[in-house]
C-alpha positions in Angstrom: 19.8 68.8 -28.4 22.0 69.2 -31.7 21.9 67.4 -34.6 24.5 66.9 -36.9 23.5 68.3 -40.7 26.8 68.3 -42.6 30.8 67.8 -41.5 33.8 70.2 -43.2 35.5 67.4 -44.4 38.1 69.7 -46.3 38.7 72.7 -48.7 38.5 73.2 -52.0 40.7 75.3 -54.0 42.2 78.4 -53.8 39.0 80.6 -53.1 37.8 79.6 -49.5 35.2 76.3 -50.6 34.3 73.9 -48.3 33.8 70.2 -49.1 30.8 69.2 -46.9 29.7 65.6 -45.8 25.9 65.9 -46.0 24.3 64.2 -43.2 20.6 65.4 -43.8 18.1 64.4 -46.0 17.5 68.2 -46.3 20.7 69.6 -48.3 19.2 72.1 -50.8 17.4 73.8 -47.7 20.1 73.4 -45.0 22.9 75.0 -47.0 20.8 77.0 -49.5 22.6 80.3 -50.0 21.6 82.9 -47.6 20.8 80.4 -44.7 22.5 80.9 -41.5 24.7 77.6 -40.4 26.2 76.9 -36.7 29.1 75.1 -36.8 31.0 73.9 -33.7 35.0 73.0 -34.1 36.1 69.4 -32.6 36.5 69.6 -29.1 34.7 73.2 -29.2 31.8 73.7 -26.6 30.7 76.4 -28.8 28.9 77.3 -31.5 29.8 79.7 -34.5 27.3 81.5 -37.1 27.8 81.2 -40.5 26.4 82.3 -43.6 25.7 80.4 -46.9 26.9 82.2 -49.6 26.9 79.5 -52.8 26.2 76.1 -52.3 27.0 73.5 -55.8 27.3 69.5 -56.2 30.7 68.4 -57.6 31.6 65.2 -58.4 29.4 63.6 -55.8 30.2 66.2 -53.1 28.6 69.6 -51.6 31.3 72.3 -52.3 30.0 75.7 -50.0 31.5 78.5 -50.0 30.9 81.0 -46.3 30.6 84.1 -46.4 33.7 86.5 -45.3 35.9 82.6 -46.1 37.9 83.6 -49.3 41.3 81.9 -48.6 42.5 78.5 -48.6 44.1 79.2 -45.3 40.6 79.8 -43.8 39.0 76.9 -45.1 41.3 74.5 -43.9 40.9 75.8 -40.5 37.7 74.7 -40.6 38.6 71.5 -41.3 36.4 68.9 -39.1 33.8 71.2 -38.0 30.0 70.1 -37.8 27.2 71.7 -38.8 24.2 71.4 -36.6 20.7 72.6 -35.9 18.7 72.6 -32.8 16.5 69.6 -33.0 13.6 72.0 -31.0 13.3 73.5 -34.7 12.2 70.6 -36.5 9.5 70.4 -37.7 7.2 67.0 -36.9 7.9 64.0 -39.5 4.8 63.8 -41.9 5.1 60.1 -42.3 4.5 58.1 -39.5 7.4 55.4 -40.7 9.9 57.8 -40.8 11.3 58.8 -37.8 14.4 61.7 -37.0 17.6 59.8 -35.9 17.7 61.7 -32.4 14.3 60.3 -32.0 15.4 56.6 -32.1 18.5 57.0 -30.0 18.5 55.7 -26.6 15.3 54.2 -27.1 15.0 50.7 -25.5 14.7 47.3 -28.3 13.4 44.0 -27.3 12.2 41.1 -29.2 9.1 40.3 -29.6 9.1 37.8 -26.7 9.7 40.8 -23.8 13.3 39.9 -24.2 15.3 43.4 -24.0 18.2 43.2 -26.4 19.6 46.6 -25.3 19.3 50.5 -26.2 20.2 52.2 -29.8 23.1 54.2 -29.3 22.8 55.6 -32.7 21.7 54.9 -36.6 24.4 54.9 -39.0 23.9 55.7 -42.7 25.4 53.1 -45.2 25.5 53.1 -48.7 22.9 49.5 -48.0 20.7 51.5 -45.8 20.5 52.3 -42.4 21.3 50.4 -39.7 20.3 50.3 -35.8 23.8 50.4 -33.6 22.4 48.9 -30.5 24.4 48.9 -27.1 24.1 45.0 -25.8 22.1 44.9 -22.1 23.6 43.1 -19.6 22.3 39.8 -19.0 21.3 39.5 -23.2 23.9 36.6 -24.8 27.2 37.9 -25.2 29.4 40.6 -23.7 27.5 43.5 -22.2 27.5 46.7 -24.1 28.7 45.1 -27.4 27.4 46.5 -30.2 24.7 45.4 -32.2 23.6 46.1 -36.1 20.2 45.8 -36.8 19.1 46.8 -40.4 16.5 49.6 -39.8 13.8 47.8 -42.4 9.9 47.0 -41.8 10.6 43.2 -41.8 12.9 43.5 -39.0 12.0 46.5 -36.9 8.1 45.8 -37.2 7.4 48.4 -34.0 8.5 51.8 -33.0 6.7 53.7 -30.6 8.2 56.9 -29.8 5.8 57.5 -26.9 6.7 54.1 -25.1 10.3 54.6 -26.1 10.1 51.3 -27.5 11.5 49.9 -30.6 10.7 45.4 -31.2 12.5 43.7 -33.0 12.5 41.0 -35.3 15.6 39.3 -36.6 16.7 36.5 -38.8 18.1 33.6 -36.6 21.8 34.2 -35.8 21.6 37.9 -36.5 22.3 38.9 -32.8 24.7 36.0 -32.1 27.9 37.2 -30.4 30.8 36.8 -32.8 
């Protein structure tokens, strides 16, 4: 299974740099200079090899430059590509509260009642935090396969258990009302 690291959101002048979208908690060691990257093109089955040549924060954003990218032209090519790693290469989480996102998707959530709200589709990263996007079960109050934002916090998501592929649930009243 892949896991997104980082996303080419453009380039950056004249020279072949790379704006990246981070999406790891791991940037100085995913795009340290000299690491290898595989990045896959939208709609690509495939993978491509790249190498890490410089790697700088700029105003708030990765710039990267690849090796053998030195033009404009090229970097815009690569415009919308991911970065991912094989999630067989990670290493186990040392904290047992912190959890990789690939971990907690498709997991089933109910409430603490038995109730089963649904399955998490995926966990977003916000600015606030991150949040649980849960995909509604039939038969649970509202349209089936809605989705569902559950704050990923302690006081709400008291129980994960990885081996039961279980997360519980406990939300403030109104919080999984349909709209």
């Amino acid at each position: 299974m892949e896991l997104v690291v980082g996303r080419v959101a453009k380039s950056h002048g004249v020279r072949g740099e790379l704006v990246v979208e981070v999406r790891t908690d791991e940037p100085d060691l995913r795009f340290a200079p000299g690491s290898t990257l595989s990045g896959r093109l939208p709609r690509a089955k495939q993978t491509q090899k790249y190498v890490v040549e410089s790697a700088r924060e700029h105003s708030g954003r990765l710039l990267v430059r690849l090796d053998g990218l030195v033009t404009r032209e090229a970097a815009d090519a690569l415009r919308g590509m991911l970065f991912v790693i094989d999630t067989a290469d990670l290493p186990p989480s040392e904290d047992s509260d912190e959890y990789y996102d690939h971990e907690l998707e498709g997991l089933t959530v109910r409430l603490g009642d038995g109730t089963v709200v649904g399955k998490v589709r995926e966990v977003l990263h916000s600015a606030a935090g991150e949040l649980l996007s849960i995909t509604a079960a039939e038969g649970f109050p509202g349209p089936a396969g809605r989705e569902i934002l559950v704050p990923f916090v302690n006081a709400m998501v008291p129980t994960v258990s990885i081996a039961d592929s279980l997360i519980v649930i406990d939300p403030p009243e109104g919080l999984l009302d349909p709209e």
